[in-house]
C-alpha positions in Angstrom: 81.1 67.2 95.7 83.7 69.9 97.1 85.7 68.5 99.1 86.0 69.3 103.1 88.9 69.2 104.9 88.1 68.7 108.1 91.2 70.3 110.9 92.7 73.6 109.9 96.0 70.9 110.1 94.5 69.1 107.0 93.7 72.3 105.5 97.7 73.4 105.7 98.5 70.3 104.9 97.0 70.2 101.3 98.8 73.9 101.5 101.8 72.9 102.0 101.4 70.2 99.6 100.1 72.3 97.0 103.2 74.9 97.7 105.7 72.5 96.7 104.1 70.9 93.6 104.7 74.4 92.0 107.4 75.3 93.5 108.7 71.7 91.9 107.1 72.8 88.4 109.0 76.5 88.4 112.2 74.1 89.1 111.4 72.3 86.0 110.0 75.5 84.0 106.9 73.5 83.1 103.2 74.9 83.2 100.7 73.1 85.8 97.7 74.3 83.7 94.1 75.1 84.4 92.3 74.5 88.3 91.0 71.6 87.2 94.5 70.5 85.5 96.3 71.3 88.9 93.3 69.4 90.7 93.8 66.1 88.7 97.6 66.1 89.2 97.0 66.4 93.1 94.7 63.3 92.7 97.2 61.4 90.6 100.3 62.3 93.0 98.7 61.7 96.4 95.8 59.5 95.8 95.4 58.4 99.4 95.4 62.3 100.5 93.6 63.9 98.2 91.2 61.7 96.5 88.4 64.2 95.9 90.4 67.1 95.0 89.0 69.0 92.7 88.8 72.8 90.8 87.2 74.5 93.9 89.6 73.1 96.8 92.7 74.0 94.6 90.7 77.7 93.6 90.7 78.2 97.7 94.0 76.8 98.5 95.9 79.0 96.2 93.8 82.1 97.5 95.4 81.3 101.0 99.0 80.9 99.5 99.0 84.2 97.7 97.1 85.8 100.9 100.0 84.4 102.6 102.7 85.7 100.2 103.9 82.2 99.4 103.1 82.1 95.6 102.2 85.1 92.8 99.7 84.8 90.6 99.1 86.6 87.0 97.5 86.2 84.1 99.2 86.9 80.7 95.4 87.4 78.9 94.8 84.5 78.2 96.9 81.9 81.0 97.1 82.0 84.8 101.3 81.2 85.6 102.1 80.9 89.1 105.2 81.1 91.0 106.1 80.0 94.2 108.2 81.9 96.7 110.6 80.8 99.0 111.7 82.6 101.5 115.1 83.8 101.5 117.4 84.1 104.4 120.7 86.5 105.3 123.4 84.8 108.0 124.4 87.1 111.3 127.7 85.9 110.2 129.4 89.0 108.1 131.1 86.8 105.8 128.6 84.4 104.3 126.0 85.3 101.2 122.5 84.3 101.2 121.6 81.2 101.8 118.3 79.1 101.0 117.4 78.2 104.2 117.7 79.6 108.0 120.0 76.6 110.1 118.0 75.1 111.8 118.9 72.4 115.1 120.4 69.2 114.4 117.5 66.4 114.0 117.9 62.9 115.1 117.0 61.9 111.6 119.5 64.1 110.4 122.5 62.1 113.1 121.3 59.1 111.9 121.4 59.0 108.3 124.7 60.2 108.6 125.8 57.8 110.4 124.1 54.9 108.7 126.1 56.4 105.3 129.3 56.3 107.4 128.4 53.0 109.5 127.5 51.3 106.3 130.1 52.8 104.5 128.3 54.2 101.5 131.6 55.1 100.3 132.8 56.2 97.0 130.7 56.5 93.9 131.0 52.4 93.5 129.1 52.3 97.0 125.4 53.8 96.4 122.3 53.6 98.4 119.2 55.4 96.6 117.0 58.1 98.2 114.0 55.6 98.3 116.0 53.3 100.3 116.7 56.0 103.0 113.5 57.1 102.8 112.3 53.9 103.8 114.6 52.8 106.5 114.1 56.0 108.0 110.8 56.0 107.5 109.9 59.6 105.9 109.3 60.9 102.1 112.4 61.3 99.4 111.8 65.2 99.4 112.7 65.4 102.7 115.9 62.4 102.9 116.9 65.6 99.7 116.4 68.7 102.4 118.3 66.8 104.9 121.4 65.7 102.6 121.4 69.5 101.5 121.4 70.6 105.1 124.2 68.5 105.6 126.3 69.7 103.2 125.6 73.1 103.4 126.0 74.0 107.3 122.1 73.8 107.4 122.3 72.4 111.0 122.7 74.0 114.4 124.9 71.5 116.7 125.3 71.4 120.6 128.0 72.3 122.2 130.1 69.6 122.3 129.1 67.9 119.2 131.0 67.9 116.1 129.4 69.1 112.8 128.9 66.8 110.3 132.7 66.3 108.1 132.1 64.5 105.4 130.1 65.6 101.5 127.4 63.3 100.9 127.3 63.1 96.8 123.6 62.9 95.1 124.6 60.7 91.8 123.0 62.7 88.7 123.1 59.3 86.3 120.3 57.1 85.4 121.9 54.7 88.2 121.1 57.7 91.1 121.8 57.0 94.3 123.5 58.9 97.5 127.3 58.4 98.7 130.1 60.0 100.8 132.7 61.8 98.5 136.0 60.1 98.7 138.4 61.4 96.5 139.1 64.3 94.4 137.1 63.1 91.5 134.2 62.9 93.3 134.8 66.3 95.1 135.9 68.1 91.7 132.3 66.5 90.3 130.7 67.7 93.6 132.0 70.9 92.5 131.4 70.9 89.0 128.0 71.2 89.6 127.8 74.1 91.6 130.1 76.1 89.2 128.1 75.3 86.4 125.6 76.8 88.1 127.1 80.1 89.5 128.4 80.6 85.8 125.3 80.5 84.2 123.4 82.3 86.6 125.7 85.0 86.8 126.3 85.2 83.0 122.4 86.1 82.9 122.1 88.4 85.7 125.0 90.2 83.4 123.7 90.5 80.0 120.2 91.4 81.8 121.6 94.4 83.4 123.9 95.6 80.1 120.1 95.5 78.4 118.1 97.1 80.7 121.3 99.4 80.8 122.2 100.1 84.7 124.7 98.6 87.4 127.7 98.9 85.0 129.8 98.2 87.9 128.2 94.7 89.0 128.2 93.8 85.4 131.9 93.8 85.8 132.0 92.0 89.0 129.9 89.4 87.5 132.3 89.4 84.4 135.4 88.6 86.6 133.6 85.4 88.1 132.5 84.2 84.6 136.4 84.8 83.6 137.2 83.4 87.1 135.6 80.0 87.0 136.5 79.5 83.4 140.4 80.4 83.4 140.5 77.6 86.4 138.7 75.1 84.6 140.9 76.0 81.2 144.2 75.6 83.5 143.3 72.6 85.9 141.2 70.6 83.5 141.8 71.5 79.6 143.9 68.3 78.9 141.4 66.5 81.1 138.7 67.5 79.0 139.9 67.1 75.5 140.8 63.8 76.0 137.3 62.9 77.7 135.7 64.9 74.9 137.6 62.5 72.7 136.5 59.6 74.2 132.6 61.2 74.0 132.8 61.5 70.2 134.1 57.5 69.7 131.2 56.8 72.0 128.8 58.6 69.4 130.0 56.3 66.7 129.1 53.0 68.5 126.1 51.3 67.6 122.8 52.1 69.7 122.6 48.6 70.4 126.0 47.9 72.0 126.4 47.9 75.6 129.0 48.8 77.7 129.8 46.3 80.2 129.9 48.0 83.6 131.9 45.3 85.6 134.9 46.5 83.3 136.8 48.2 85.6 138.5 50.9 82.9 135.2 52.1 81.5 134.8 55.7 83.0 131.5 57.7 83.0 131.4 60.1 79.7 131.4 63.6 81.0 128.1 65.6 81.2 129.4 68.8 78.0 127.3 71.8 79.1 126.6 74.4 76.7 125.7 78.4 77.1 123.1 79.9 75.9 125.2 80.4 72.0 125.5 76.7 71.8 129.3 76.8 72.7 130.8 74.2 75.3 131.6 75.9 78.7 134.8 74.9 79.9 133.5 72.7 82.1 
């Protein structure tokens, strides 16, 4: 039986829902399948929601979303792929770039998880509190404890007048261990910032070598060139010796039996380094 969603709210709702389970499969470059594929996984992932979702609710839904110029749709031949959009944003403010989302006003949620990190002090990367946990003392999903961590970081908030922004980094742990704290020291900052540059390398390494082949914007090729050579000369100078000798300790760690364990109340044992690679296989810098 098809089901029936009865308010135009529940109707947007299993939107909206729908919307991010692809746009969360695109992040992951991983294929959702066929209607009825897409129609079990909505079972599976919300079965108090949607337990009667099936092929013809998720055939209608992503009608709406592409009406609505939320996702694209096309089909290779033989497979349907579908991408979500996300709208994208440009700041009054001269100076910035684009950014993901429009600021919005501070939320009370927002104030007090920030405050419970500080309060609490969730301090350090020794002093962790996972994004279930917030989500449940606050009382609202993990994705959105995520959007409001990345809102504060990234200015994402609109304050009143006589309130201070937000001051301090909150730090989402990538490990197995995971958890959320307030960045501390430069370690933590330079790791905060690690991540970002590994990022803006990669990507603009890409966007370069796909312009040199489709053969036009010789000039942005070069500006993309200089912040390649940019963030790599810094991490060669301000972290070369850094790295070799944590690459070092990386390889002895490859030599140690898979069933030894490292004792994690030992103070001196530091985290091995996450090694990215480029697209050739060689290590970036950092």
């Amino acid at each position: 039986m098809t089901p029936n969603r009865s308010t135009k709210k529940d109707i947007h709702y299993f939107d909206d829902m729908l919307w991010y389970e692809i746009y969360e499969q695109n992040e992951k470059h991983t294929i959702m399948g066929s209607l009825s594929n897409i129609a079990m996984h909505m079972r599976n992932k919300f079965p108090n929601d949607f337990p009667t979702c099936d092929r013809h609710e998720v055939d209608r839904a992503l009608e709406r979303l592409e009406n609505a110029d939320r996702i694209e749709r096309w089909l290779d031949g033989k497979n349907y792929y579908t991408m979500a959009k996300q709208k994208i944003f440009h700041a009054n403010d001269e100076n910035s770039f684009f950014v993901d989302e429009k600021p919005i006003p501070v939320t009370k949620t927002a104030i007090n998880i920030y405050n419970f990190m500080v309060d609490n002090r969730y301090i350090g990367t020794a002093h962790r509190i996972s994004m279930k946990a917030l989500a449940k003392k606050f009382d609202i999903d993990e994705r959105s404890v995520r959007k409001i961590i990345e809102r504060i970081n990234n200015d994402g908030f609109i304050f009143p007048e006589r309130m201070q922004p937000f001051e301090f980094i909150i730090m989402g742990n990538v490990d197995r261990d995971g958890g959320y704290y307030i960045v501390s020291n430069d370690d933590e900052f330079r790791a905060y910032c690690r991540r970002y540059d590994h990022i803006v390398y990669k990507a603009a390494r890409k966007a370069r070598l796909g312009r040199k082949k489709w053969g036009n914007d010789e000039q942005f090729q070069a500006k993309l060139e200089s912040v390649e050579k940019d963030i790599g000369f810094f991490y060669d100078r301000n972290f070369n010796g850094e790295y070799r000798v944590e690459k070092h300790i990386a390889d002895e760690v490859k030599e140690m039996p898979f069933t030894q364990k490292i004792d994690k109340d030992n103070k001196e044992n530091k985290p091995e380094k996450t090694i990215y690679y480029d697209d050739n296989g060689k290590p970036l810098p950092f």
